[in-house]
N, C-alpha and C positions, 0 to 999 in steps of 0.2 A: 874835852875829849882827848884822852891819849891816844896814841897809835895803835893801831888795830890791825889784825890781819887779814888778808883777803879773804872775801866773803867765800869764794870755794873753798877755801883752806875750813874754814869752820863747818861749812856742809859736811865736807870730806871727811874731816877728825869728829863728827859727831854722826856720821850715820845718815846722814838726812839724803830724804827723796821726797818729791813732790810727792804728795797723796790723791789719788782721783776720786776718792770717793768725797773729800774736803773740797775739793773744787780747787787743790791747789798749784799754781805754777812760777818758778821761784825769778827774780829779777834781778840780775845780776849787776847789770851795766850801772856803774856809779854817777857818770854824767848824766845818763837819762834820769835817776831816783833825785839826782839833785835838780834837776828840772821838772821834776814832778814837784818836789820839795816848795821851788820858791813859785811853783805858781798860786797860792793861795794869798801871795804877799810875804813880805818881810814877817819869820816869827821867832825874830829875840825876843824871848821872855812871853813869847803866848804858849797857852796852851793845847795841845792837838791831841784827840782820840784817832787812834788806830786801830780798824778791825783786822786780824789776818795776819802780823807780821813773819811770820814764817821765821825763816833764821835771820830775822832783821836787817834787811839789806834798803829799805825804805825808813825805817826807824833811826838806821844810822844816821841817812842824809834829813831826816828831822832835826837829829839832836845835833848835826854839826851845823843846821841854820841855827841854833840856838833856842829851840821852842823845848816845853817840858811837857814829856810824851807819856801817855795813858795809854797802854797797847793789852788788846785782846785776842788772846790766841787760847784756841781748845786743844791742839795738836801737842800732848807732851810732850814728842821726841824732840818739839822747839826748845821749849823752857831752860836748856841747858844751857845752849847757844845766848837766850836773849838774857839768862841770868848771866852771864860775861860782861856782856854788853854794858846792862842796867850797872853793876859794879863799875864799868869803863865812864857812867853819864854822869859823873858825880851830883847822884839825887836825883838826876830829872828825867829818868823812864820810872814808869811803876807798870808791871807787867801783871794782868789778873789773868789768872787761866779759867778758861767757863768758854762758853755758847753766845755770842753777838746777840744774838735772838731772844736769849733771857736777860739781858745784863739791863740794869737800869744807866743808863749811858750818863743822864746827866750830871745825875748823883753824881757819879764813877768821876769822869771829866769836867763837870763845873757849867755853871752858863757860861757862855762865850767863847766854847771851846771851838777850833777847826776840827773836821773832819775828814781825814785823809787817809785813804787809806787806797791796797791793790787789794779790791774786794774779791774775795773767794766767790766763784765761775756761781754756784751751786745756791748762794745766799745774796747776790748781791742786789738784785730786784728788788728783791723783798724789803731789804736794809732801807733803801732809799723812798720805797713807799711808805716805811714807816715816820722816816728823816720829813717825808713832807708833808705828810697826812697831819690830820689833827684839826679842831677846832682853834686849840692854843695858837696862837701870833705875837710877833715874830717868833721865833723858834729858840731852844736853848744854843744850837747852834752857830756860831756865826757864820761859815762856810763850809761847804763840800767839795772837795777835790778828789775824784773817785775813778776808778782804773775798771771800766766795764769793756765785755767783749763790742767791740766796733760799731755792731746793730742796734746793740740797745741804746750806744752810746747817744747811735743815730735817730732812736726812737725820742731821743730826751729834750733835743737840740731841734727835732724838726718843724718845719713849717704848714699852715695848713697847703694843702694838693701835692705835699711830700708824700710818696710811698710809705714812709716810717711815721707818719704823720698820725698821732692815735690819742689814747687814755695819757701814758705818761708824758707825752708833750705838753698837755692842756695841766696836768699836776704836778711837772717841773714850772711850768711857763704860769701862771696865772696869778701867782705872788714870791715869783721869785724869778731872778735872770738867770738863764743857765748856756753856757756858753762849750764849745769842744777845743778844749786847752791843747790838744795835742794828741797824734797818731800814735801808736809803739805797733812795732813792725813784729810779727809773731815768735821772729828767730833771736828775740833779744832775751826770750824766758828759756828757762831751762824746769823739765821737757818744754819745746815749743808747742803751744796750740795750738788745734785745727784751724784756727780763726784768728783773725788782727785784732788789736785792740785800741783802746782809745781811753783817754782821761778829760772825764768831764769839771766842768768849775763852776759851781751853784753857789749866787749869792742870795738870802733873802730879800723881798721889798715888803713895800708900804701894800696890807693886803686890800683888795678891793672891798668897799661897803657893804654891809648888806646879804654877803654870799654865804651861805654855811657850805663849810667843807663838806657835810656830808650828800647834802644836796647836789653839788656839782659834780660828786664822787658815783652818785646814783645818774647821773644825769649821762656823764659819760660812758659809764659802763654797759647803760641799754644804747647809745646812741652808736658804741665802736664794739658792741656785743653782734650789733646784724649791720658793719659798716658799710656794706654794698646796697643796705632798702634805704627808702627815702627816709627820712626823718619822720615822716604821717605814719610810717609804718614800724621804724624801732622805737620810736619813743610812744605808742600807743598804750602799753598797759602801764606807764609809769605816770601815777597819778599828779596833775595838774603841768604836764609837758608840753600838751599840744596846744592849752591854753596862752601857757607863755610862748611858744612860739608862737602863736598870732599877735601876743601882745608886744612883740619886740619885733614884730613884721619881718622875720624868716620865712622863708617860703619853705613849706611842710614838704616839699618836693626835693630839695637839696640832702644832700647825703653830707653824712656825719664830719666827712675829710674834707668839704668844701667850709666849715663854719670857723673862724679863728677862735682864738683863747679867749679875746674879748666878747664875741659872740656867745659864748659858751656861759661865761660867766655872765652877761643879761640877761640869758634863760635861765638860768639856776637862781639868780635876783628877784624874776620875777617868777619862778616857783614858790621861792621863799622857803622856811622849815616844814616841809611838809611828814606827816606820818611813815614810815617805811622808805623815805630818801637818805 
């Protein structure tokens, strides 16, 4: 990497402003992007998809750990800035412009790519439900290192009788570790958001036997759909539910936020592939 100029300086001399309707808010601070950077591990020579780069202020601190950067951005007014850049990476950004949401990722980035990114406010849910869902295991992925508003972060990480404790705990947490790398304080983006944020770190594991994704997927959904009734009562029109919880001697009485991941997943086991789950 050659010398580059300050990341303001490029905003500045190209126009740029976050965009609200993209979910966008830009990251300035170089130490924090570099500690973003090495949290997924050392990545000489790996390769990392990026959704979101904006005017490349995370991209940078990719390409100066040494990894070769796959970055997806739809907002033209970037493309100028990160075509700089991409000329600065001798070879190792390829910047496609499109929609996160349509992009075949794997293709795009390869198996075993990291996935790093400061997800845009607007998509970034969705990104991650799709990052974990699936029948297929392990994943094309090798890791997630992802920059969500603080709640959700909190939703991802949480434990059961957490507050936050829901659907995407039990689909971050059930074959894979997902951990909270680290806080970012709202005043470190420019504009600053109403809300703090937080960077989560998802590794895949070895997925449990027996479970179809989509089963567990139905299973939570009616169970943290009505999460205040007992269990006898949200999981009642989801065929073959109430069966397995007696067969896995849960007490039909417990509510959805008391049951762990493991719990979750010997109901779903012992639903099996059922029709409609």
């Amino acid at each position: 990497m050659i010398d580059l100029p300050p990341l303001r300086e490029v905003i500045a001399r190209h126009g740029l402003s976050a965009s609200k309707a993209l979910g966008q808010n830009f990251l300035l601070d170089s130490q924090l992007l570099d500690r973003i950077a090495r949290a997924p591990g050392p990545l000489e020579g790996e390769r990392v998809y990026e959704v979101g780069p904006g005017p490349g202020g995370l991209t940078r601190a990719l390409l100066k750990a040494g990894a070769h950067v796959t970055a997806v951005e739809r907002d033209r007014r970037c493309l100028p800035a990160l075509a700089e850049l991409d000329a600065a990476s001798g070879g190792r950004l390829r910047v496609i412009e499109g929609d996160a949401l349509a992009i075949d990722e794997a293709a795009e980035a390869g198996p075993g790519a990291h996935i790093v990114a400061n997800l845009p406010y607007n998509v970034g849910t969705a990104l991650l439900v799709r990052w974990l869902g699936g029948e297929a295991w392990p994943p094309w992925w090798k890791s997630l290192t992802l920059m969500f508003q603080q709640e959700v972060a909190e939703r991802i990480v949480a434990r059961p009788g957490d507050s936050a404790y829901g659907r995407l705990s039990i689909l971050a947490q059930w074959r894979s570790a997902a951990r909270l790398a680290m806080k970012v304080h709202r005043s470190a983006f420019v504009p600053p958001p109403k809300v703090m944020s937080a960077v989560v770190h998802i590794v895949p594991k070895e997925a449990p036997a027996g479970v179809s994704a989509a089963t567990l997927e139905a299973l939570t959904g009616a169970a943290f759909g009505q999460r205040r009734k007992m269990l006898r009562q949200s999981l009642k029109a989801l065929p073959g539910a109430l069966d397995a919880l007696a067969a896995t001697v849960i007490d039909p009485a417990r509510r959805a936020e008391t049951l762990s991941v493991d719990d979750f997943v010997a109901v779903a086991r012992a639903m099996g592939t059922r029709p409609g789950a």
